[in-house]
Chimera marker file (.cmm) of the C-alpha trace (Angstrom):
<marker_set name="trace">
<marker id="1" x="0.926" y="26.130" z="-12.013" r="1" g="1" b="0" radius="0.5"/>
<marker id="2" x="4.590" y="26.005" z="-12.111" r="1" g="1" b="0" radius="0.5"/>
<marker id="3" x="4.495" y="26.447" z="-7.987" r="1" g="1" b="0" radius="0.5"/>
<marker id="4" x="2.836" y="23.293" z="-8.042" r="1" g="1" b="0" radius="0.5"/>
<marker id="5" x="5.037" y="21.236" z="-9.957" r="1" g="1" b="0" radius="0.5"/>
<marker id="6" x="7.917" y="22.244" z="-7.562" r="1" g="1" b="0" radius="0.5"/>
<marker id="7" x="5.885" y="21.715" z="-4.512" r="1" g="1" b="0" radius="0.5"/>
<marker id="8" x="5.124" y="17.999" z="-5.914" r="1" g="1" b="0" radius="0.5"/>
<marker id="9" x="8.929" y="17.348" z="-6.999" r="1" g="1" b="0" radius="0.5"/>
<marker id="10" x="9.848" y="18.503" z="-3.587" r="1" g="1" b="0" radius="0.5"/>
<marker id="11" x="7.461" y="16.091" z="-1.631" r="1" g="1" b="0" radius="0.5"/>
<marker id="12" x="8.542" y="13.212" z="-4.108" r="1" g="1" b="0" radius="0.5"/>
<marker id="13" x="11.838" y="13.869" z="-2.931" r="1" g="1" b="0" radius="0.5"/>
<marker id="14" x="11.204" y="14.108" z="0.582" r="1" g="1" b="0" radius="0.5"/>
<marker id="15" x="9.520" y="10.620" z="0.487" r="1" g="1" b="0" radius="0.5"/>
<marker id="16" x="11.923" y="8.497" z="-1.963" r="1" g="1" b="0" radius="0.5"/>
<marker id="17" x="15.143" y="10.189" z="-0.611" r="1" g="1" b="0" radius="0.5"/>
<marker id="18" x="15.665" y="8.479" z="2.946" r="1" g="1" b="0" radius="0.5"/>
<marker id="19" x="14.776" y="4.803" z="1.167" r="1" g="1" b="0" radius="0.5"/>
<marker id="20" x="17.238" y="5.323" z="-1.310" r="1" g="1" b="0" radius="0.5"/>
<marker id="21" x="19.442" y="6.368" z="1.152" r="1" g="1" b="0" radius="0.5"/>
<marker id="22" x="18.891" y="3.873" z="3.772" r="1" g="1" b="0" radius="0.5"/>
<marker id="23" x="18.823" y="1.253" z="0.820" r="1" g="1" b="0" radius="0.5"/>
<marker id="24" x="21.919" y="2.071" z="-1.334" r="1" g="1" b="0" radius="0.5"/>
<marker id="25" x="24.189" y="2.842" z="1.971" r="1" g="1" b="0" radius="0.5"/>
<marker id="26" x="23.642" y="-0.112" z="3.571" r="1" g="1" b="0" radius="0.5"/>
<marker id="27" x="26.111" y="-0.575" z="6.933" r="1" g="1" b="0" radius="0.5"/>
<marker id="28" x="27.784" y="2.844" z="6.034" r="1" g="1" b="0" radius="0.5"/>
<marker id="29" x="25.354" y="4.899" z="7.314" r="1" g="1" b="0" radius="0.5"/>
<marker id="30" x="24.279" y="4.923" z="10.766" r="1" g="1" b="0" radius="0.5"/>
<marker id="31" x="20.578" y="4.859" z="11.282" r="1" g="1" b="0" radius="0.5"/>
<marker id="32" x="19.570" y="6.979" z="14.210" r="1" g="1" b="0" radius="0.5"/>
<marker id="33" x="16.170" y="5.195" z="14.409" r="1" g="1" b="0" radius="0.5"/>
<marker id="34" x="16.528" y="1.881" z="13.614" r="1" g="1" b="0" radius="0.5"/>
<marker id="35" x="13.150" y="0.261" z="12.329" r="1" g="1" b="0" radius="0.5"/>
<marker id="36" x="11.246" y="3.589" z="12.633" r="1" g="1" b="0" radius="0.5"/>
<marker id="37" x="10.569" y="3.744" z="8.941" r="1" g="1" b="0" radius="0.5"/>
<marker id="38" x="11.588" y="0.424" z="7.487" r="1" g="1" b="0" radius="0.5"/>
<marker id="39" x="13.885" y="-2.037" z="8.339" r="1" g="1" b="0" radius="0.5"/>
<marker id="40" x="15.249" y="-4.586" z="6.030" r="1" g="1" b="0" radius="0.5"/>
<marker id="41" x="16.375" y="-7.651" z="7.928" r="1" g="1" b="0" radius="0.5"/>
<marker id="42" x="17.210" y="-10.062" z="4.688" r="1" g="1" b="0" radius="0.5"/>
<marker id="43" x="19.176" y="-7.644" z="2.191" r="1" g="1" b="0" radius="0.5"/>
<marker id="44" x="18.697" y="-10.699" z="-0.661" r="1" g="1" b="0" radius="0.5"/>
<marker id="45" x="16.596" y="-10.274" z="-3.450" r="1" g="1" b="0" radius="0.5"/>
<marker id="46" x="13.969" y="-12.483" z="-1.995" r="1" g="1" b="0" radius="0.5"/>
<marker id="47" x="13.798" y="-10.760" z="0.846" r="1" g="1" b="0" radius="0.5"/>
<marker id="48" x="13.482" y="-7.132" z="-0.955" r="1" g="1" b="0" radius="0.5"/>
<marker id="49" x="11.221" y="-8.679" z="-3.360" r="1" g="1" b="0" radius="0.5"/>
<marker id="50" x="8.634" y="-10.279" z="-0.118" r="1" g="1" b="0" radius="0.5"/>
<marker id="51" x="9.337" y="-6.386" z="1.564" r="1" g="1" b="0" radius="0.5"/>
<marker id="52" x="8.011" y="-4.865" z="-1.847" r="1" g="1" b="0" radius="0.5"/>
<marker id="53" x="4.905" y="-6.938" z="-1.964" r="1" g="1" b="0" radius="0.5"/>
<marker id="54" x="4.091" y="-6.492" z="1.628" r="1" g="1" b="0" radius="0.5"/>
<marker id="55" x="4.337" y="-2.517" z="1.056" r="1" g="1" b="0" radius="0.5"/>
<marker id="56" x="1.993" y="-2.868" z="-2.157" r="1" g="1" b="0" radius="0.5"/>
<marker id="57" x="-0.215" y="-5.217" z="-0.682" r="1" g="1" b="0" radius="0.5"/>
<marker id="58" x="-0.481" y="-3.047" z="2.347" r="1" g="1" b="0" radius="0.5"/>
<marker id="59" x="-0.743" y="0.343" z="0.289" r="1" g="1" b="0" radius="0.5"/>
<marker id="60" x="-3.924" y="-1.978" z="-2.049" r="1" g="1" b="0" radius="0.5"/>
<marker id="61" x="-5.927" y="-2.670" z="1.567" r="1" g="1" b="0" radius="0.5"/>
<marker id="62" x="-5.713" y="0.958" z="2.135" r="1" g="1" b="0" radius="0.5"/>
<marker id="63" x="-7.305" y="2.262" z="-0.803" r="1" g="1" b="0" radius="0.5"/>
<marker id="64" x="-9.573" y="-0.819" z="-1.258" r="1" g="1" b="0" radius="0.5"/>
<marker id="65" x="-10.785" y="0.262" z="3.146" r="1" g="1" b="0" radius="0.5"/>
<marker id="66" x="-11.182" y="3.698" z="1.657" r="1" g="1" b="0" radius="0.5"/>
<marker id="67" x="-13.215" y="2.783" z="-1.548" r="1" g="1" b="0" radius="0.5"/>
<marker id="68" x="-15.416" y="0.547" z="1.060" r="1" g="1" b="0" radius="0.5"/>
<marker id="69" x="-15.869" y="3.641" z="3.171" r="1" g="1" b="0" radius="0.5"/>
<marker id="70" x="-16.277" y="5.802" z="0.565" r="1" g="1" b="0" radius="0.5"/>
<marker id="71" x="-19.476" y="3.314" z="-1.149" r="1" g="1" b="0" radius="0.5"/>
<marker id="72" x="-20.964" y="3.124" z="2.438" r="1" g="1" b="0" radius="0.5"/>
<marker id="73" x="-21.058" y="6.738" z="2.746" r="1" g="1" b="0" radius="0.5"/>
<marker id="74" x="-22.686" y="7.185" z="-0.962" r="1" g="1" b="0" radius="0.5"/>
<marker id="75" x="-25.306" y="4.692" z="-0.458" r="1" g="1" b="0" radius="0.5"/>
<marker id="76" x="-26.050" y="6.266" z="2.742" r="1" g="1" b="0" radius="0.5"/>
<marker id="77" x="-26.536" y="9.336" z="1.628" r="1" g="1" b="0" radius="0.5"/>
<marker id="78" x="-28.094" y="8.561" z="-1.520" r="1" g="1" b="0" radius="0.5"/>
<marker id="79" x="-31.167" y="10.151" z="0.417" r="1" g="1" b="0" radius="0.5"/>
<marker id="80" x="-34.176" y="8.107" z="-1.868" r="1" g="1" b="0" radius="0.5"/>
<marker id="81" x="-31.926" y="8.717" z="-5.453" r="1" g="1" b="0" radius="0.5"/>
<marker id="82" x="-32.016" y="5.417" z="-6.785" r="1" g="1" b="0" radius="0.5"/>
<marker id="83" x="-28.938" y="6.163" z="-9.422" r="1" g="1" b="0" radius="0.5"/>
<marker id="84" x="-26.761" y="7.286" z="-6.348" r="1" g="1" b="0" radius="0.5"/>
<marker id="85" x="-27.810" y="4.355" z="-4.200" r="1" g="1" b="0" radius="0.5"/>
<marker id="86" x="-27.181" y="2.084" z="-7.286" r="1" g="1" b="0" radius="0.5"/>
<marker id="87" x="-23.545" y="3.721" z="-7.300" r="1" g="1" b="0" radius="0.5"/>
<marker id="88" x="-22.739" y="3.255" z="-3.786" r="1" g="1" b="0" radius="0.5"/>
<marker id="89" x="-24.451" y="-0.118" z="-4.169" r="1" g="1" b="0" radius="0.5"/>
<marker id="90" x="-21.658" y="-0.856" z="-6.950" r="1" g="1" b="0" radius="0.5"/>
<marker id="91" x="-18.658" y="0.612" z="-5.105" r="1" g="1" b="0" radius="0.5"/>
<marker id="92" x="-19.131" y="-0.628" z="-1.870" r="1" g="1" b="0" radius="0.5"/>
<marker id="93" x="-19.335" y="-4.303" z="-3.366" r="1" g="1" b="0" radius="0.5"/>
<marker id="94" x="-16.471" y="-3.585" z="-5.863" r="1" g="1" b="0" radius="0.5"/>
<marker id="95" x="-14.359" y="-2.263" z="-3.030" r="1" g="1" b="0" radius="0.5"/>
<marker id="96" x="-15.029" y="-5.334" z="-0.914" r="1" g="1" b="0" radius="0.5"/>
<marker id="97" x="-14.270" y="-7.957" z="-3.667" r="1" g="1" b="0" radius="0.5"/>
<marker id="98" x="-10.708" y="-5.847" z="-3.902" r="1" g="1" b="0" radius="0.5"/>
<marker id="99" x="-10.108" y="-6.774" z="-0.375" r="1" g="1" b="0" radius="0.5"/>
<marker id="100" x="-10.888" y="-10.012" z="-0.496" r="1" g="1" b="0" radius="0.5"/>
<marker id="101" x="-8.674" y="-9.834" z="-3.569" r="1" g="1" b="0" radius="0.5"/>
<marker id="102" x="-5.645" y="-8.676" z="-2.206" r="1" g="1" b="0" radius="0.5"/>
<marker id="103" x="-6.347" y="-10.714" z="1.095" r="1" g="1" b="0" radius="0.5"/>
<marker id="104" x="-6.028" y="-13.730" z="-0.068" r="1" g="1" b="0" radius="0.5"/>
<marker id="105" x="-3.504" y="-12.644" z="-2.326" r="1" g="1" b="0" radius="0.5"/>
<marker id="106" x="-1.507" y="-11.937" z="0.843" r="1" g="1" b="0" radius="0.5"/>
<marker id="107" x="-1.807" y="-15.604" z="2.251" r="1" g="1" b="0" radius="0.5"/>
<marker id="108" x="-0.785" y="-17.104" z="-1.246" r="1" g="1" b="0" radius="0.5"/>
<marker id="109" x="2.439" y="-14.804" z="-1.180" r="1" g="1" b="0" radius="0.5"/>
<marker id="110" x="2.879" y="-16.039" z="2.620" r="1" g="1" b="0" radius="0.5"/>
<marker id="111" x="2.253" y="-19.776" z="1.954" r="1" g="1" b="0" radius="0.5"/>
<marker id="112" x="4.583" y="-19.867" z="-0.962" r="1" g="1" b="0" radius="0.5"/>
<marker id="113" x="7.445" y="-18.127" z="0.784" r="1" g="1" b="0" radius="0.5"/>
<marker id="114" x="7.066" y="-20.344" z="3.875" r="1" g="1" b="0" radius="0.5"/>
<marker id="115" x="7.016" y="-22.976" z="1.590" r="1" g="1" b="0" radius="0.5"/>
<marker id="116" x="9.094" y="-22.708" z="-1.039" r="1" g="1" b="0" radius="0.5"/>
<marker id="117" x="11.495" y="-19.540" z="-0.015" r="1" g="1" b="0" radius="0.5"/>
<marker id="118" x="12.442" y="-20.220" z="3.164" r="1" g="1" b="0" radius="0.5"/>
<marker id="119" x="16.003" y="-22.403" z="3.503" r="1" g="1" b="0" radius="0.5"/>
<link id1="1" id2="2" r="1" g="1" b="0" radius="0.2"/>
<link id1="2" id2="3" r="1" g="1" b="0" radius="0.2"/>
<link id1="3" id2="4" r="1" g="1" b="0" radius="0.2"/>
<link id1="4" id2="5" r="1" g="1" b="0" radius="0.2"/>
<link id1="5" id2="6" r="1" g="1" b="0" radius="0.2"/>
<link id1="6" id2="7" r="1" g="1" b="0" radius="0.2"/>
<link id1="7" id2="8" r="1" g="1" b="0" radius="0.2"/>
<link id1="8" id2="9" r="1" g="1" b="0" radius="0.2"/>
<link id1="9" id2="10" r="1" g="1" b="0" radius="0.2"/>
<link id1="10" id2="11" r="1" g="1" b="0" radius="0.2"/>
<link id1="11" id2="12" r="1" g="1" b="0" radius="0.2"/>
<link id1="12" id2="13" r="1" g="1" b="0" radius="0.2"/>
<link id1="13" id2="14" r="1" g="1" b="0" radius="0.2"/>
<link id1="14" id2="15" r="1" g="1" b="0" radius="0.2"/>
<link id1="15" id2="16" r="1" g="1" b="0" radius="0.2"/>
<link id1="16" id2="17" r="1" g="1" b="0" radius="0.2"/>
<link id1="17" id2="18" r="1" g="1" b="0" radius="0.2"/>
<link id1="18" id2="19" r="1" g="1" b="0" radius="0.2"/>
<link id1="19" id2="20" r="1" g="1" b="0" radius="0.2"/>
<link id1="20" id2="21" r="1" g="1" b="0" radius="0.2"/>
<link id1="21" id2="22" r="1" g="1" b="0" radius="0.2"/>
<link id1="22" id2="23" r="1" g="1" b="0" radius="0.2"/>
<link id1="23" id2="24" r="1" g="1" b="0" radius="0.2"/>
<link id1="24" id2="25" r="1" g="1" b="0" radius="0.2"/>
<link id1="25" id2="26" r="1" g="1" b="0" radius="0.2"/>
<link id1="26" id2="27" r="1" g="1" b="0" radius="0.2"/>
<link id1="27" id2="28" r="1" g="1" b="0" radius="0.2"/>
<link id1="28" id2="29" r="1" g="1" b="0" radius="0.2"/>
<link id1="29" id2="30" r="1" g="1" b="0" radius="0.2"/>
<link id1="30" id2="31" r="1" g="1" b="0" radius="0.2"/>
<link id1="31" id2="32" r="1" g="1" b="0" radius="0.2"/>
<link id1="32" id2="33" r="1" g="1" b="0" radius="0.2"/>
<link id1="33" id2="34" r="1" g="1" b="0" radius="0.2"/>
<link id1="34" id2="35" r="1" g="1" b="0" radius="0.2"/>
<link id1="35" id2="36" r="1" g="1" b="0" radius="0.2"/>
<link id1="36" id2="37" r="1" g="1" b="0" radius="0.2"/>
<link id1="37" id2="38" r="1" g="1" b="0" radius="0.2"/>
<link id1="38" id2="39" r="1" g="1" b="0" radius="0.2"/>
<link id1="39" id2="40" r="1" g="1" b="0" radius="0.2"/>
<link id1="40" id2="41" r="1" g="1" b="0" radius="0.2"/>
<link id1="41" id2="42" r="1" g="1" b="0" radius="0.2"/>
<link id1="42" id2="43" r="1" g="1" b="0" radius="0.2"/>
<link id1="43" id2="44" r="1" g="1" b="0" radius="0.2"/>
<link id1="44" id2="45" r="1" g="1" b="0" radius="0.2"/>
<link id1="45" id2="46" r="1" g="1" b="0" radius="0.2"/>
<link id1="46" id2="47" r="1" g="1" b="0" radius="0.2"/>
<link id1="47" id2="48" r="1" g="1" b="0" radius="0.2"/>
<link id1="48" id2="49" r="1" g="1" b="0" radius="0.2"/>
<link id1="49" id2="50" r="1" g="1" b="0" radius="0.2"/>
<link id1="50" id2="51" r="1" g="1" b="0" radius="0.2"/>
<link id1="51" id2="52" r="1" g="1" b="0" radius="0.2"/>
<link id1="52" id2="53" r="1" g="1" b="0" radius="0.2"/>
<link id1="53" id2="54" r="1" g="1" b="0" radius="0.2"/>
<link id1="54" id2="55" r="1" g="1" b="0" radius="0.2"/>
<link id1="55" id2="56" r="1" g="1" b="0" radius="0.2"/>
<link id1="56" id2="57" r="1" g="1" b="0" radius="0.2"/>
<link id1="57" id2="58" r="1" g="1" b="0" radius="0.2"/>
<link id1="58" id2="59" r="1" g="1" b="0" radius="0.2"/>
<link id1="59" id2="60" r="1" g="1" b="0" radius="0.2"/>
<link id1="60" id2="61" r="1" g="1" b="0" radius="0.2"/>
<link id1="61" id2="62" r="1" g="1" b="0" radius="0.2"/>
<link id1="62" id2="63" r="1" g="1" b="0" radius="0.2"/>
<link id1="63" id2="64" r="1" g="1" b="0" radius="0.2"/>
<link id1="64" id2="65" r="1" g="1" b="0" radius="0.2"/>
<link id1="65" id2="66" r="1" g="1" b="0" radius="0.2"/>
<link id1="66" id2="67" r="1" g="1" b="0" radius="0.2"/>
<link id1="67" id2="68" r="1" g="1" b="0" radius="0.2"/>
<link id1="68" id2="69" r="1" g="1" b="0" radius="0.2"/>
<link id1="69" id2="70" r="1" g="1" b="0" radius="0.2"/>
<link id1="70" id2="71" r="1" g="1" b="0" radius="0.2"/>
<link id1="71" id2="72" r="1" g="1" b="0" radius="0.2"/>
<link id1="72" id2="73" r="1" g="1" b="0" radius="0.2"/>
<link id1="73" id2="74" r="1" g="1" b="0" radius="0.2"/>
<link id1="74" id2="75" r="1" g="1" b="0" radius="0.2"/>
<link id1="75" id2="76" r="1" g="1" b="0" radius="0.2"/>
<link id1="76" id2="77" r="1" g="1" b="0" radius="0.2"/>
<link id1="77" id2="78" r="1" g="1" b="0" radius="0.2"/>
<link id1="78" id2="79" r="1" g="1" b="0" radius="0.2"/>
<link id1="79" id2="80" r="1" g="1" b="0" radius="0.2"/>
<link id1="80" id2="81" r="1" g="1" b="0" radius="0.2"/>
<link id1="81" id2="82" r="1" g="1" b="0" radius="0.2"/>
<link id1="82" id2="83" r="1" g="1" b="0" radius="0.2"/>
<link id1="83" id2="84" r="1" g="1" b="0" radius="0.2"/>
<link id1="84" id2="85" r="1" g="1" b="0" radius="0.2"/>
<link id1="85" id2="86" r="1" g="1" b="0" radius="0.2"/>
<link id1="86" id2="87" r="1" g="1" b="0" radius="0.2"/>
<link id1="87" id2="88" r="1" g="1" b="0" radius="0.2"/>
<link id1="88" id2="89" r="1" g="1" b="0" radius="0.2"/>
<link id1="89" id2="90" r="1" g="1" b="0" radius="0.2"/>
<link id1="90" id2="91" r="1" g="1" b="0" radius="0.2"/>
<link id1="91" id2="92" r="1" g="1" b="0" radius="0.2"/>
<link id1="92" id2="93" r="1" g="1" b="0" radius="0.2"/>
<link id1="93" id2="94" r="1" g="1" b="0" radius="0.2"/>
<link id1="94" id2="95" r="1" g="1" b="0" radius="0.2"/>
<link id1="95" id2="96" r="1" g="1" b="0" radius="0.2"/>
<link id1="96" id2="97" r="1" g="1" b="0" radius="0.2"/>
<link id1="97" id2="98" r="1" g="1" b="0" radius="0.2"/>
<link id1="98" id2="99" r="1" g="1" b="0" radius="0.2"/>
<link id1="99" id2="100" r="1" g="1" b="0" radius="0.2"/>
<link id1="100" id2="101" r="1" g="1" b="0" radius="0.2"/>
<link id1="101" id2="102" r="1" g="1" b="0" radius="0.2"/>
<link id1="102" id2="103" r="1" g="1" b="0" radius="0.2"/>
<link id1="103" id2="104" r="1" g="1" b="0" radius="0.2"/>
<link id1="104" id2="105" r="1" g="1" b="0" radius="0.2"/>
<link id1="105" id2="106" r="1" g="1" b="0" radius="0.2"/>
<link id1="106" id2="107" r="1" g="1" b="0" radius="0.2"/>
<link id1="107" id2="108" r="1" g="1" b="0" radius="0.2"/>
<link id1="108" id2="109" r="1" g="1" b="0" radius="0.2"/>
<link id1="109" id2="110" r="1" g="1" b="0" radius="0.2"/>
<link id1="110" id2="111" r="1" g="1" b="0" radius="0.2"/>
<link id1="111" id2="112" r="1" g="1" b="0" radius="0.2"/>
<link id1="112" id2="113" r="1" g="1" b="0" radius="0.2"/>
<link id1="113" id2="114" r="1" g="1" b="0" radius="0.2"/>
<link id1="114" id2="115" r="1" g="1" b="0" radius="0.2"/>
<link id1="115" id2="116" r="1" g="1" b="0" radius="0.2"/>
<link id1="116" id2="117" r="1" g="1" b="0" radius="0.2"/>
<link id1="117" id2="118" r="1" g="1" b="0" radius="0.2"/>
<link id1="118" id2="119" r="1" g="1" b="0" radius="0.2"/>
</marker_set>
């Protein structure tokens, strides 16, 4: 149990370390692969805050792809069970109201930045 916890604090680290890096050292630290994992090109808050958004949004279709995969696959294989075809039924059109969701939730963040952000 106690393995596991390190194992998970050392993963955490190994993801959040290079963005803080990267973000806190700014032109101090050379970047030997520029744009590889995330490059910044408007360091003002509006900037960060439309980078941040992107990532979530992007992270959201993810999952929301996955959860439409995963309801096609239980309504497939429901095999005649009409509670686990109900189930994948219900995910699969859950999952694709989420990524209409977050679709057009992209293209209101887009319009209103083009619109309203941009100087």
């Amino acid at each position: 149990m106690k393995t596991n916890k390190i194992v998970q604090f050392i993963l955490l680290l190994a993801l959040f370390v290079p963005m803080v890096t990267l973000a806190v050292g700014g032109e101090d630290l050379a970047n030997p692969a520029p744009g590889f994992f995330f490059s910044l090109t408007d360091n003002s808050f509006k900037g960060i805050l439309l980078f941040i958004i992107s990532q979530v949004l992007s992270v959201a279709g993810i999952i929301a792809v996955v959860f439409v995969i995963w309801g096609g696959y239980q309504y497939v294989m429901s095999g005649g069970n009409e509670e686990m075809a109900e189930k994948g039924k219900k995910t699969l059109i859950n999952a694709i109201i989420g990524v209409v969701i977050i679709v057009l939730s992209w293209v209101i963040i887009a319009s209103v930045s083009k619109m309203f952000l941009d100087s």
